[in-house]
C-alpha positions as CSV (number, residue, x, y, z in Angstrom):
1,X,-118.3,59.2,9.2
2,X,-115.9,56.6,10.0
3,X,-112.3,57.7,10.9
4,X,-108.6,56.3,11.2
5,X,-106.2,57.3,14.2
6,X,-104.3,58.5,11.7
7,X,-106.4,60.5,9.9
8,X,-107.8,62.3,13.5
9,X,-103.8,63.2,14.3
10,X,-103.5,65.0,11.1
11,X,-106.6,67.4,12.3
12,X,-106.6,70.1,13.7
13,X,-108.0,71.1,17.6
14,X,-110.7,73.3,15.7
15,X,-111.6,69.9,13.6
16,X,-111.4,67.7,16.4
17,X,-113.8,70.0,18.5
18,X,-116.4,69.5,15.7
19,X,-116.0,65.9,15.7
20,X,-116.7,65.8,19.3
21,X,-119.5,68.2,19.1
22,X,-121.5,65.4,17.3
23,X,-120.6,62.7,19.6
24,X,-123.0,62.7,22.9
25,X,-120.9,59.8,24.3
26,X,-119.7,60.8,28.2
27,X,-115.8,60.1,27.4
28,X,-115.4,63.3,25.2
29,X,-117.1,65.7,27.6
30,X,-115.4,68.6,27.9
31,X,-113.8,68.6,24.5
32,X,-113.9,72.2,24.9
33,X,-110.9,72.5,27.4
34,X,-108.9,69.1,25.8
35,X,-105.5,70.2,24.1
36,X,-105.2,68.1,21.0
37,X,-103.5,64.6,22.4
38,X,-106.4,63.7,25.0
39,X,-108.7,65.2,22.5
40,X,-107.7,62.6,19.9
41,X,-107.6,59.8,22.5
42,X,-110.6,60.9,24.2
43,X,-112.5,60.6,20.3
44,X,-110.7,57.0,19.5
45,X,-111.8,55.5,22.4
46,X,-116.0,56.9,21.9
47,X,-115.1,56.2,18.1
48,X,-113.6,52.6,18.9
49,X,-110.8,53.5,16.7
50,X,-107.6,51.6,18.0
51,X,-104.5,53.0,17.2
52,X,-102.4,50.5,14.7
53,X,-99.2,49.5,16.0
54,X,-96.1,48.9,13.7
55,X,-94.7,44.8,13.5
56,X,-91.5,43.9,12.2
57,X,-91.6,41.4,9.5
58,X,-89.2,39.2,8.1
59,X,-86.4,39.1,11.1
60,X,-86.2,37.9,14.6
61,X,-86.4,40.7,16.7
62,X,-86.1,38.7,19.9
63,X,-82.7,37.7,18.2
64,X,-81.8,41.4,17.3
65,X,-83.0,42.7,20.7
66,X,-80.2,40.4,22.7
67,X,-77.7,41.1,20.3
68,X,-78.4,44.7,21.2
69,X,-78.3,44.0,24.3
70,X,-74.9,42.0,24.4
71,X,-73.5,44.7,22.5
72,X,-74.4,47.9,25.1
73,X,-72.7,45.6,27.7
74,X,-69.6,45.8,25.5
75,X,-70.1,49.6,24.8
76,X,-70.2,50.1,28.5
77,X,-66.5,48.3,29.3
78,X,-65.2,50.2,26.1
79,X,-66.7,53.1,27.2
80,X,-64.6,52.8,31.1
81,X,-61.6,51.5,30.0
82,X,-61.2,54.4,27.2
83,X,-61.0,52.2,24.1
84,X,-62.0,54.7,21.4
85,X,-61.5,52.0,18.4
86,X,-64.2,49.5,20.7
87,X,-66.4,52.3,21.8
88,X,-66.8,52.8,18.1
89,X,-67.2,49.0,16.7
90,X,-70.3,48.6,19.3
91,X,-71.7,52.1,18.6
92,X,-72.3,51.1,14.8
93,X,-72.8,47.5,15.6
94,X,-76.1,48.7,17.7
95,X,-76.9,51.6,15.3
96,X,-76.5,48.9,12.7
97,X,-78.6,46.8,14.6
98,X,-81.3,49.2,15.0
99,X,-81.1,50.0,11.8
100,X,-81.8,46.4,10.7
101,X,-85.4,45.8,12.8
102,X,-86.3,49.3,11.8
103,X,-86.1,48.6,7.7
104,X,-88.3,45.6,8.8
105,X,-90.7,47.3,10.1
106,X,-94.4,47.5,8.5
């Protein structure tokens, strides 16, 4: 049976074991003694499941990124010259920030 990385995190150890049981390949020896993260990587990589990574769409994240960047340097001086009303502007502007490539992200 074919499976997602997704769908082996959402097992359990007990499920995983039985997975691995049927697999003769040498990477998941010793499934017996594998807590449940190596299990699951141990099983992706004999499955040749790759684990699906998340890509923003629709913004520059470069863009976003240096902005975030900038706007740490100015938390930092806010921060040591004890300018509450500053600290707070670049606080939000990088949670905003964040905010803004996270909602973007697929």
């Amino acid at each position: 049976m074919e499976y997602t990385y997704e769908q082996l995190k959402h097992k359990t150890v007990a499920e995983l074991r039985e997975i691995a049981k049927g697999d003769e390949k040498e990477i998941v020896q010793g499934y017996t003694q594998m807590n449940k993260e190596h299990l699951i990587q141990a099983l992706a990589n004999a499955l040749g499941i790759k684990h699906e990574h998340h890509e923003v769409v629709g913004v520059d994240k470069a863009s976003i990124k240096a902005r975030i960047k900038e706007m740490k340097k100015k938390r930092d001086e806010a921060l040591s010259a004890h300018d509450s009303a500053q600290l707070k502007v670049a606080r939000r502007t990088i949670h905003r920030l964040k905010r803004q490539i996270h909602k973007a992200t697929v």
